[in-house]
Steps between C-alpha positions, in 0.01 A plus 500: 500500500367575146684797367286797538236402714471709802355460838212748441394311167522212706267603735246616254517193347419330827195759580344385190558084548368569920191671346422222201375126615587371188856669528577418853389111446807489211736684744429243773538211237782314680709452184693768255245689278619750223309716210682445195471778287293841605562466939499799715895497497598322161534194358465218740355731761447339883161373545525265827617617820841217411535660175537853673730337774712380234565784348483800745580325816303371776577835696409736256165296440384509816609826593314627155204266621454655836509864310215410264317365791545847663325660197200297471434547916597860449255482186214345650496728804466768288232394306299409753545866578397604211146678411471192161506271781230689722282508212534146449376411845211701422417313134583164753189629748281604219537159386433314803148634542446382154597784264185715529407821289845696540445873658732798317876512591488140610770215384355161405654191311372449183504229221641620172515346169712675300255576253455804300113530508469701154240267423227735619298265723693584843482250739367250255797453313686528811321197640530304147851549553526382851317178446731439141820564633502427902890507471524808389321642820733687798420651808599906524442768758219786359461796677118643480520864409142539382188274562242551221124374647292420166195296515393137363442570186839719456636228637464256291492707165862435311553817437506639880889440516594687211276800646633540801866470360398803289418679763759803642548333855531175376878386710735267309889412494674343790751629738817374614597519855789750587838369690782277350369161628606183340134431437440866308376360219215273669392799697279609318137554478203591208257803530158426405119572544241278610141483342251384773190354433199540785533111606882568579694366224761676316766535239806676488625720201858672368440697209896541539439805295332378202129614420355152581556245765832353441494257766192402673593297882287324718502348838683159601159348522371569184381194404270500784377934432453450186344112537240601245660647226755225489230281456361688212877517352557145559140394364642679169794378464366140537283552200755695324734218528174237443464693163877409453534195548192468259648660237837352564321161475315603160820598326672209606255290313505649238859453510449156536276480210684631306802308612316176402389631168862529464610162606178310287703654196762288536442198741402228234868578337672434833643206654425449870888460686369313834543153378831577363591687869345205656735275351832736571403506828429149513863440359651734710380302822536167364919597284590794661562876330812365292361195334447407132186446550378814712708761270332364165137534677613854561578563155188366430319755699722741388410411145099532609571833638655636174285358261225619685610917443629362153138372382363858637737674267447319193151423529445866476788574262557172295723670270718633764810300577575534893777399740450450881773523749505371892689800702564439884554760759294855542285648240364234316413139452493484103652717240271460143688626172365522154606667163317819332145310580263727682530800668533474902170695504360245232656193690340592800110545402562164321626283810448476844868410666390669807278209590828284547637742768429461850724748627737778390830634658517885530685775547530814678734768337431768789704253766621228270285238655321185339172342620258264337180553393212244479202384222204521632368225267745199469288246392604446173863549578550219748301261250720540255859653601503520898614726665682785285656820409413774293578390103711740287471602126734586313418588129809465319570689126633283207791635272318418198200735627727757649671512139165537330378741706809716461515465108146663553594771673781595300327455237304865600771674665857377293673733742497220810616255298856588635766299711821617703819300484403224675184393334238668719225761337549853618257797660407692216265789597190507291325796378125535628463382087631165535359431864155599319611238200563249752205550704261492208641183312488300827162659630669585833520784761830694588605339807427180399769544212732688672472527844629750661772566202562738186768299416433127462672244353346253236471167749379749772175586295433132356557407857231704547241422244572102563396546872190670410418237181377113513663251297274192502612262258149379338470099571350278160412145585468312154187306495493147481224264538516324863478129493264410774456158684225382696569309755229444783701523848298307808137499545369822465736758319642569164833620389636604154894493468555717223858529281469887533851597357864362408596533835210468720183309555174579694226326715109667492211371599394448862881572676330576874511167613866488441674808545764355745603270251556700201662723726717239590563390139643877432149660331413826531165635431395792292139591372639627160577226329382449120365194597342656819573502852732239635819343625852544242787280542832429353502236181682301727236448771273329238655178555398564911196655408349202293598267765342685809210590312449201313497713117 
């Protein structure tokens, strides 16, 4: 036997599994059941009838077994006695002539809600509950201590609930049946009046003390009394949730407009990945995952991928140098770096990464869990990356700016220019002076200096002011006149391959008819050329280029 457990708490233990179904399915569960952690004797507490054999004894169990037995009969007998038991035969009649108008100091079974009606409409919000939150709904005994006769119109006017809970005999509260049964705390039953209208139908209300009807009850066949007025409710909610939808439906186009205002921005720079995923797949099936062949196709489309984000970037910082990294695992997909460059704030209203994600992992701090969270546009994102995590940036400060920035500062407050043994600045503690000296040279507020600190030290506070400035490195192209060839291509169009730079070349003219193919050839288009809209390659292409194009 378990150490400590006694017959008695055995027995107890026993009432409660005979009086549970749930409880007294696991006991009869042929095998050996135990509660870890947290059972009604300890760790690894009995829960089949072979678990309590094992440890207390086949004697002991089924003496204990036949004693709990005893106390439910012994139980039952006397609740049956019982005047809670009376008046639930007499709720049991009322109900089986069909729950008419209940007379005063008569039990009936009632449907309750739950809800606190301090809405002020009475049974209106009582029946906009029921038919929102059917689960919620239980079955309880109400006596009748008053019936209130009011007429049609009183009836249906909102406020008649809270009126007649104002009023000095109003009953409320609930009463517990005396005796020490098992089931005490079930026997139980509501006061409450009923407000009668002249055809016969009713509601119940418990102030339960309050000046207003705190709960408002009906009859199990509510649906059915009040078959008009949950019409009416149900009418309104239909066009409530009509006008919903509608609105839902307006704001998501908008949402969708301005998604694709987004995505025109920036599609003509982009390079389409399905024919390079074609062909990975394609080589997967044909090699296998761990070919030659298949892995350099995946590079390839790996190479799409970041050039795509890459092209973003620069296009709308060409002076910017930037460095893209592929993470694996949770949180991200892509981690983007650059030096000084733009502010995050900045980077942001320039580019649009967001259009490559079509999902994001996230994370719940309140019970450490992680989920994932959908686009609801993804358009753009499978075109030209697939499917993808969120992309990180990470702004990153140079030493040569951090060193300028600090010869700055110290430059109007000498005092922080002032290291400890090993080389690091110290906390000086600034007058209100030389915070004013500082915030007036660099045109900036207090917190945004300092933070929460009196005492900064110099590469705190041009930590500070380089988070909250741009550095965008202007870009000078030298001019040089573009040699331009003619060269007629076909029947019908024209193009011009232009030498644009050292290092690159360009196609204009009619391009539509061949955009696969200077895709294919490595192009990339982009309307702000000096030469005009059109396709720029690599100086080395132009060998390719004349030949495909006939230039």
């Amino acid at each position: 036997m378990k150490q400590n457990v006694t017959g008695d708490q055995i027995v107890k233990q026993l009432v409660n599994v005979f009086r549970d179904e749930a409880m007294t399915a696991e006991y009869n569960y042929p095998l050996e059941r135990r509660q870890g952690v947290c059972g009604w004797c300890g760790v690894m507490s009995p829960l089949s009838r072979t678990a309590y054999i094992n440890d207390f004894g086949l004697k002991m169990v089924l003496a204990c077994g036949i004693n709990a037995q005893a106390i439910i009969n012994d139980d039952r007998k006397r609740y049956e006695e019982s005047k809670y038991h009376s008046h639930e035969l007499e709720a049991d009649e009322h109900k089986a002539i069909g729950q008419p108008a209940p007379q005063e100091g008569s039990f009936m079974w009632a449907m309750h809600s739950g809800l606190k009606c301090d809405g002020g409409h009475g049974i209106y919000d009582e029946l906009r509950y029921k038919l929102y939150g059917t689960e919620r709904q239980h079955v309880v005994l109400v006596n009748i201590e008053k019936v209130y006769h009011v007429t049609e119109e009183e009836f249906k006017n909102p406020d008649t609930a809270d009126k007649i809970a104002c009023s000095e005999d109003c009953p409320g509260g609930w009463h517990e049946e005396d005796g020490d049964f098992l089931d005490a705390k079930k026997m139980n039953y509501l006061y409450a009046g009923a407000v009668v209208a002249p055809d016969g139908r009713y509601y119940l209300v418990d102030n339960e003390g309050y000046s207003y009807a705190r709960y408002v009850m009906t009859s199990l066949s509510w649906r059915e009394m009040f078959s008009e007025e949950v019409a009416q409710i149900e009418e309104e909610n239909r066009r409530v949730a009509e006008e919903e939808a509608r609105q839902a439906e307006e704001e998501r186009q908008r949402r969708l407009a301005a998604y694709k205002g987004r995505c025109a921005k920036w599609e003509s720079l982009m390079t389409d990945i399905a024919p390079y995923k074609e062909e990975a797949e394609r080589l997967h099936k044909l090699n296998g995952w761990n070919s030659k062949e298949y892995k350099a196709a995946e590079r390839k489309l790996h190479s799409v991928r970041r050039a795509n984000i890459l092209t973003m970037c620069k296009t709308a910082f060409p002076g910017v140098k930037f460095s893209l990294k592929k993470n694996s695992g949770w949180g991200s997909d892509w981690e983007l770096h650059w030096e000084d460059g733009p502010t995050h704030l900045a980077f942001s209203k320039e580019t649009n990464l967001e259009l490559f994600s079509t999902y994001h992992d996230t994370f719940n701090g309140y019970d450490d869990s992680t989920g994932v969270s959908y686009e609801e546009f993804t358009e753009f994102a499978y075109k030209y990356m697939g499917s993808c995590n969120t992309i990180d940036t990470m702004r990153d400060m140079s030493e040569e700016k951090k060193a300028e920035i600090i010869a700055e500062v110290v430059s109007i407050v000498p005092e922080l220019d002032t290291k400890n043994e090993y080389g690091y600045y110290k906390r000086i503690m600034l007058s209100n002076e030389q915070m004013e000296a500082l915030e007036n040279h660099f045109n900036a507020g207090h917190n945004s200096l300092f933070g929460r600190y009196d005492d900064p030290t110099a590469d705190e506070i041009a930590r500070n002011i380089w988070h909250e400035r741009n550095y965008i490195p202007e870009v000078k192209t030298e001019e040089k006149p573009a040699e331009i060839t003619l060269k007629k291509v076909g029947n019908e169009s024209e193009l011009q391959l232009i030498d644009y730079s050292d290092k690159a070349v360009a196609i204009i003219g009619n391009t539509r008819d061949y955009v696969a193919k200077l895709k294919e050839l490595g192009g990339r288009f982009n309307d702000k050329l000096k030469c005009g809209a059109g396709w720029i390659f690599s100086k080395k292409r132009e060998p390719e280029l004349r030949a495909a194009f006939s230039l």
